[in-house]
PyMOL CGO cylinders between C-alpha atoms (Angstrom):
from pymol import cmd
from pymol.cgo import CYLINDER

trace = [
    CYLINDER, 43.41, 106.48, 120.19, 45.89, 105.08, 117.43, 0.3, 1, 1, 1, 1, 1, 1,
    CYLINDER, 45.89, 105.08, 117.43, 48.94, 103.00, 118.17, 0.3, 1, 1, 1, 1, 1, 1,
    CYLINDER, 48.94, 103.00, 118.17, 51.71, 105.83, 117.59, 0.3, 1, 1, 1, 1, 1, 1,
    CYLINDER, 51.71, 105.83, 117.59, 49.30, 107.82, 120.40, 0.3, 1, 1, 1, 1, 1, 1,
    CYLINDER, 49.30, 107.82, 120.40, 49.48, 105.00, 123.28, 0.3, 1, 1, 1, 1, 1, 1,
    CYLINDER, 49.48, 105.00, 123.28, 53.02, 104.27, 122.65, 0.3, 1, 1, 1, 1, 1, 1,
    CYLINDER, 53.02, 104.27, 122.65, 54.38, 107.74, 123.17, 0.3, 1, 1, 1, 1, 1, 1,
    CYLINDER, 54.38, 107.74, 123.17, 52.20, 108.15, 126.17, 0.3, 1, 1, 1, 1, 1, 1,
    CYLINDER, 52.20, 108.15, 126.17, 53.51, 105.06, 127.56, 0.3, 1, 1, 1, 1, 1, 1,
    CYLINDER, 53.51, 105.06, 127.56, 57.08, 106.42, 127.27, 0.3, 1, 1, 1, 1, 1, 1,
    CYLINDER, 57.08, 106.42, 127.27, 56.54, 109.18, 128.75, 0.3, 1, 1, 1, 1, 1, 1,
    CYLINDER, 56.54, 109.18, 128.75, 55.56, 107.47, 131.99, 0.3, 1, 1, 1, 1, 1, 1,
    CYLINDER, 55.56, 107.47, 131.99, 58.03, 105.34, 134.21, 0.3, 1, 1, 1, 1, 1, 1,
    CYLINDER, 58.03, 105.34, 134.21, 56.73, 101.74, 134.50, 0.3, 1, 1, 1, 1, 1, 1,
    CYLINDER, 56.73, 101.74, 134.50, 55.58, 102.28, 130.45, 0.3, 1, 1, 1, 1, 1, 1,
    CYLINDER, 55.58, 102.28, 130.45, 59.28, 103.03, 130.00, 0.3, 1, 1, 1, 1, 1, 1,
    CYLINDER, 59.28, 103.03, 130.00, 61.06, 100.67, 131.37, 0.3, 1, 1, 1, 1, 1, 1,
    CYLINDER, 61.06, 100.67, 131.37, 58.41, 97.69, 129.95, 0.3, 1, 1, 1, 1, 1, 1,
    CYLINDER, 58.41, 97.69, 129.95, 58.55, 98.84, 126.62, 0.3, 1, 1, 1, 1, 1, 1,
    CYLINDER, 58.55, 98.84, 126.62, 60.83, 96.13, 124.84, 0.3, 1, 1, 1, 1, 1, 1,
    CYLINDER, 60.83, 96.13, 124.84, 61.50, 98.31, 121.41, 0.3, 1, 1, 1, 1, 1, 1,
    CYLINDER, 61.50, 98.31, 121.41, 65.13, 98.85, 120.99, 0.3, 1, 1, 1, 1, 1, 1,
    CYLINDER, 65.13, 98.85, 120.99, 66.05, 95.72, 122.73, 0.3, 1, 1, 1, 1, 1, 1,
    CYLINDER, 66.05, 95.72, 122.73, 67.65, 94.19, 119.95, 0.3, 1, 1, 1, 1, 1, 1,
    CYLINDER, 67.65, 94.19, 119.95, 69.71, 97.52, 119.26, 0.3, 1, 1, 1, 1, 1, 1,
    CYLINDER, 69.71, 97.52, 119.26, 71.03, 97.26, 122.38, 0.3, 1, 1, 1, 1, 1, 1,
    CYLINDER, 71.03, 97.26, 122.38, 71.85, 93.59, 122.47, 0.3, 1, 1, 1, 1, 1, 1,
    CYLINDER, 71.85, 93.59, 122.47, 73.99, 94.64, 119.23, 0.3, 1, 1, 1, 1, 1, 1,
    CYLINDER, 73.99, 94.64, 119.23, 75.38, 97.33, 120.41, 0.3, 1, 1, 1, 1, 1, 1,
    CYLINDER, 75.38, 97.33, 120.41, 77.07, 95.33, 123.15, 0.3, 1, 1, 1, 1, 1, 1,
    CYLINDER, 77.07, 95.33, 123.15, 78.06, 93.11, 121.09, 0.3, 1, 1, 1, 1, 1, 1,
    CYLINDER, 78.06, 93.11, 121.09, 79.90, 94.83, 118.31, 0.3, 1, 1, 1, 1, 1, 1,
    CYLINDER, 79.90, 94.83, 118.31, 81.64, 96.55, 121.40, 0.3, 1, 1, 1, 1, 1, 1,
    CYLINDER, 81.64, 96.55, 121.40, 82.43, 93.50, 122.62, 0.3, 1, 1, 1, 1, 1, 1,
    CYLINDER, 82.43, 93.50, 122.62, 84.18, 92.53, 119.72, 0.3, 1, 1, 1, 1, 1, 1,
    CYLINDER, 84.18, 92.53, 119.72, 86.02, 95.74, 119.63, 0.3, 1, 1, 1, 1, 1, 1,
    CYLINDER, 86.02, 95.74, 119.63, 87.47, 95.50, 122.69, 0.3, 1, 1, 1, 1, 1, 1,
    CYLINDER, 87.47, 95.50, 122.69, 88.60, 92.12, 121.98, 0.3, 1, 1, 1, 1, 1, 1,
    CYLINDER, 88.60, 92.12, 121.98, 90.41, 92.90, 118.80, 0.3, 1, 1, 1, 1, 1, 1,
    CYLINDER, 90.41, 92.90, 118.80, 92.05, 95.76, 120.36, 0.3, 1, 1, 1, 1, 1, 1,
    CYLINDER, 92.05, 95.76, 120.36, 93.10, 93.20, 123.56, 0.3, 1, 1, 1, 1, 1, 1,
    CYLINDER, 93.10, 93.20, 123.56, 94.56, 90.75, 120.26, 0.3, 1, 1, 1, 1, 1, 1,
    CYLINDER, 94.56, 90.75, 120.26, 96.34, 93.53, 118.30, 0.3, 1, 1, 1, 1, 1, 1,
    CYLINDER, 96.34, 93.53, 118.30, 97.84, 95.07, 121.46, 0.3, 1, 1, 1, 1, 1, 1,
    CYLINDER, 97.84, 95.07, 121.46, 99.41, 91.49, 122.35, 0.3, 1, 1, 1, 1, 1, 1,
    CYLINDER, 99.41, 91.49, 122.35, 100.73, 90.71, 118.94, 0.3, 1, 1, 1, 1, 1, 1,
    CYLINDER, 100.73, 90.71, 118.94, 101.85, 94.47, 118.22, 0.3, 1, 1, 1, 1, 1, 1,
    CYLINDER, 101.85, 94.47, 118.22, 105.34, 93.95, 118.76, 0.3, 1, 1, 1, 1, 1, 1,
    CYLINDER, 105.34, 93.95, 118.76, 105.94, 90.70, 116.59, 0.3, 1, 1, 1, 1, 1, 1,
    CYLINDER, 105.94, 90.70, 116.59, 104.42, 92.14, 113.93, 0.3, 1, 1, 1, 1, 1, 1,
    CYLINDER, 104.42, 92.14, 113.93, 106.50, 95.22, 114.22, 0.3, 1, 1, 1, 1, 1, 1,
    CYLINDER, 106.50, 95.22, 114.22, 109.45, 92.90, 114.19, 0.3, 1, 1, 1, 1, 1, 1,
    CYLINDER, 109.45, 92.90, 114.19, 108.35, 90.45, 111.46, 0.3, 1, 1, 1, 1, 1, 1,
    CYLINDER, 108.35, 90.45, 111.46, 107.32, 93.95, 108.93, 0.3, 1, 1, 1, 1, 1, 1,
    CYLINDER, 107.32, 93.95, 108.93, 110.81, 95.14, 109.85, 0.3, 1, 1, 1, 1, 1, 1,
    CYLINDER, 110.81, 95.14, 109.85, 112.54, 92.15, 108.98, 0.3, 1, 1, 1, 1, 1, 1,
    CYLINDER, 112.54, 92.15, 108.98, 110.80, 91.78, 105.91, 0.3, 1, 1, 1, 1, 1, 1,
    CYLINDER, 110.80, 91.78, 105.91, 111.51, 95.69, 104.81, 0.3, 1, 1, 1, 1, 1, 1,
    CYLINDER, 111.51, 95.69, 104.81, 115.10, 94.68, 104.88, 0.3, 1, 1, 1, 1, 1, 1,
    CYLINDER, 115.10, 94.68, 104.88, 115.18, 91.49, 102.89, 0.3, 1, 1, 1, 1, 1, 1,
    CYLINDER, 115.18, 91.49, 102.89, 112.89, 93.59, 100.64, 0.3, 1, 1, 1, 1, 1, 1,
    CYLINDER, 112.89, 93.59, 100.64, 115.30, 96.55, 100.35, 0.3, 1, 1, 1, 1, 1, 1,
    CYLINDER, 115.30, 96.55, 100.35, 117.89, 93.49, 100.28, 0.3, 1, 1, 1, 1, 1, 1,
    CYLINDER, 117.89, 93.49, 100.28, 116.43, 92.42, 96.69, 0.3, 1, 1, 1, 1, 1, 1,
    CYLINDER, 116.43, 92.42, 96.69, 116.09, 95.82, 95.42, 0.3, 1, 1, 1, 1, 1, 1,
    CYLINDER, 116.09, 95.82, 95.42, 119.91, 96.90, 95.53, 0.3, 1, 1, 1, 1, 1, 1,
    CYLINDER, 119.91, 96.90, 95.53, 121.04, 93.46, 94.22, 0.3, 1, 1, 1, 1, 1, 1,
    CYLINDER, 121.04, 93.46, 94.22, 122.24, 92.26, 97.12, 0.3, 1, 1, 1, 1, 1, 1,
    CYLINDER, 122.24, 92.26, 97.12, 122.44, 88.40, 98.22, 0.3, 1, 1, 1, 1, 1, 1,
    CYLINDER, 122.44, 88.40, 98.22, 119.87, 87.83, 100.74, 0.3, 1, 1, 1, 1, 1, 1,
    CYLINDER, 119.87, 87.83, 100.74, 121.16, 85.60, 103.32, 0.3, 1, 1, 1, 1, 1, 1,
    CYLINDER, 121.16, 85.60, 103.32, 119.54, 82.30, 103.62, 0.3, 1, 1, 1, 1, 1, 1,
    CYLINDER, 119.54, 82.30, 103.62, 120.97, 81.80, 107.29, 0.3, 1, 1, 1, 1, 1, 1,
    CYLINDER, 120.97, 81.80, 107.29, 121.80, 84.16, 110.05, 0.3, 1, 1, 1, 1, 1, 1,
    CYLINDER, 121.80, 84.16, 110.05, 125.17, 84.76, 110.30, 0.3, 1, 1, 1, 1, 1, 1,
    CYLINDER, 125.17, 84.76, 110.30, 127.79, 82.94, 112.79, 0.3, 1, 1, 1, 1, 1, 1,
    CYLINDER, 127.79, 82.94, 112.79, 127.67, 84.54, 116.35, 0.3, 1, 1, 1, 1, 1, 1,
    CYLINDER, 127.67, 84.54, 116.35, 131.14, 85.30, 117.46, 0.3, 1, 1, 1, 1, 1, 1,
    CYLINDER, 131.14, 85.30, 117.46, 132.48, 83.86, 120.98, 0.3, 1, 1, 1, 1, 1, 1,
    CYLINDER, 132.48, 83.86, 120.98, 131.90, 86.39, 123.56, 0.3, 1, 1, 1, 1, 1, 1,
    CYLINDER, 131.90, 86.39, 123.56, 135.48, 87.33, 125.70, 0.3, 1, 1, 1, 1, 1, 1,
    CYLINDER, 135.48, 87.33, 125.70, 135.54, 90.07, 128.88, 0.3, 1, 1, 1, 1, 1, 1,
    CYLINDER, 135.54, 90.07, 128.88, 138.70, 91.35, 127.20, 0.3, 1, 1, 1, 1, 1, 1,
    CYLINDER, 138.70, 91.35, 127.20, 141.96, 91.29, 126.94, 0.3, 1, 1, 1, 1, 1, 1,
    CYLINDER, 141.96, 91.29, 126.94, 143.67, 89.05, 124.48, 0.3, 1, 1, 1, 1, 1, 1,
    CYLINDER, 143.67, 89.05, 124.48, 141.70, 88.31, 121.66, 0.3, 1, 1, 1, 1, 1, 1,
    CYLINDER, 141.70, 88.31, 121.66, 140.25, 84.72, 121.26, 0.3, 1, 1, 1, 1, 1, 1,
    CYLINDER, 140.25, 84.72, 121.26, 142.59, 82.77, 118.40, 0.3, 1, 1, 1, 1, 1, 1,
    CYLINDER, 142.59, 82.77, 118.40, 140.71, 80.46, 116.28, 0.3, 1, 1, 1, 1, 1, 1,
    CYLINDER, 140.71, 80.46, 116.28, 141.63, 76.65, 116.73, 0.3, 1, 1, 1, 1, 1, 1,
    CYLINDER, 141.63, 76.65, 116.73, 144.19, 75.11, 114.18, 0.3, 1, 1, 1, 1, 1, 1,
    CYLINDER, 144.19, 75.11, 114.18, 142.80, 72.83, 111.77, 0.3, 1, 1, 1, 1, 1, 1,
    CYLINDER, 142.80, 72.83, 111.77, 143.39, 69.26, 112.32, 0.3, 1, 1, 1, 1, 1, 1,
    CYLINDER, 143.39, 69.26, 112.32, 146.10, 67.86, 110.14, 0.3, 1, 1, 1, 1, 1, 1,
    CYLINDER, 146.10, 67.86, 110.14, 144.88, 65.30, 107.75, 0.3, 1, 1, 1, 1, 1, 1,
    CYLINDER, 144.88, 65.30, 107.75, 146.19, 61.57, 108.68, 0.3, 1, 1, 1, 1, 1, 1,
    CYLINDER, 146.19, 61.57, 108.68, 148.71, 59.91, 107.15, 0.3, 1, 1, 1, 1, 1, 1,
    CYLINDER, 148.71, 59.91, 107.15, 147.39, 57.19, 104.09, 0.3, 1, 1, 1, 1, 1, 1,
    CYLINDER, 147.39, 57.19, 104.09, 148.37, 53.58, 105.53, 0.3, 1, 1, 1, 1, 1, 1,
    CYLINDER, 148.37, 53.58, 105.53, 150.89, 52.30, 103.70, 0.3, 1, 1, 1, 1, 1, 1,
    CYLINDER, 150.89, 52.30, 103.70, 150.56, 48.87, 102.00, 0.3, 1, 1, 1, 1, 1, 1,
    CYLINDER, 150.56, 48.87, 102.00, 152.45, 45.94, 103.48, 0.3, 1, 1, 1, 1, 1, 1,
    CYLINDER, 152.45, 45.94, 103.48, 155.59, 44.87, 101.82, 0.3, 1, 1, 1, 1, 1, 1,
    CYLINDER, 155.59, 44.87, 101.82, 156.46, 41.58, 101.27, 0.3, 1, 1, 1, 1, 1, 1,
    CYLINDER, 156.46, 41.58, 101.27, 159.54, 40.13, 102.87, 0.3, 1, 1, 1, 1, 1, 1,
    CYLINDER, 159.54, 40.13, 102.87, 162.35, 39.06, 101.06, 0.3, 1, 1, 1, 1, 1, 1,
    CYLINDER, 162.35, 39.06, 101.06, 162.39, 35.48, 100.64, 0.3, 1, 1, 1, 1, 1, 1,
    CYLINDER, 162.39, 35.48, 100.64, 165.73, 33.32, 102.01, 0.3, 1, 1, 1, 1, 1, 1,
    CYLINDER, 165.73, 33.32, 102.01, 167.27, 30.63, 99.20, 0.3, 1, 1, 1, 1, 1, 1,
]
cmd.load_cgo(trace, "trace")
C-alpha cells in the first residue's frame, strides 16, 4: 500500500479523521485572518463618524482654496444666546483716560 492509499482510507474512517493533523495550520490561519477582520471592522465602525467629520471639514477648506476665498484661520465668534425679545446691545467702549497733566510751578512771592 502507498502513502496517498492509507491516508485516504484513514479519512474515510472516524477516529482516522479526526487524528489526522493535515490542514491544521489552514485552520489556525483562517481564524486568524478572521480575527483580524472583525477587529478592523470593530475600529472603523468606532472611528466612522470622526472621519466623516474631519473629510467634510477638509472638502470645505479645499473648495475654500479653489474659489479664492480666505480660509479662516479661527472659527468665528459665537454670538450671545437671548430667549427673545429685545435684542442684546453690544457694550460701549471704554473711554480712553485723561493724560496727567504736568505740575505747574507756583508763582513765587517778592
Amino acid at each position: 500500500m502507498n502513502l496517498r492509499q492509507t491516508t485516504s482510507s484513514r479519512a474515510l474512517s472516524a477516529p482516522g479523521f479526526f487524528r489526522d493533523e493535515n490542514g491544521a495550520v489552514t485552520v489556525d490561519w483562517v481564524v486568524l485572518t478572521a480575527a483580524v477582520v472583525g477587529l478592523a471592522i470593530a475600529a472603523y465602525g468606532s472611528m466612522e463618524k470622526a472621519t466623516r467629520v474631519l473629510a467634510q471639514s477638509t472638502a470645505e477648506t479645499i473648495s475654500g482654496q479653489n474659489s479664492g476665498d480666505p480660509v479662516p484661520t479661527e472659527p468665528p465668534p459665537s454670538e450671545p444666546q437671548h430667549s427673545g425679545g429685545d435684542p442684546i446691545e453690544p457694550e460701549p467702549a471704554p473711554e480712553p483716560e485723561p493724560e496727567p497733566q504736568p505740575a505747574q510751578a507756583s508763582p513765587s512771592e517778592p
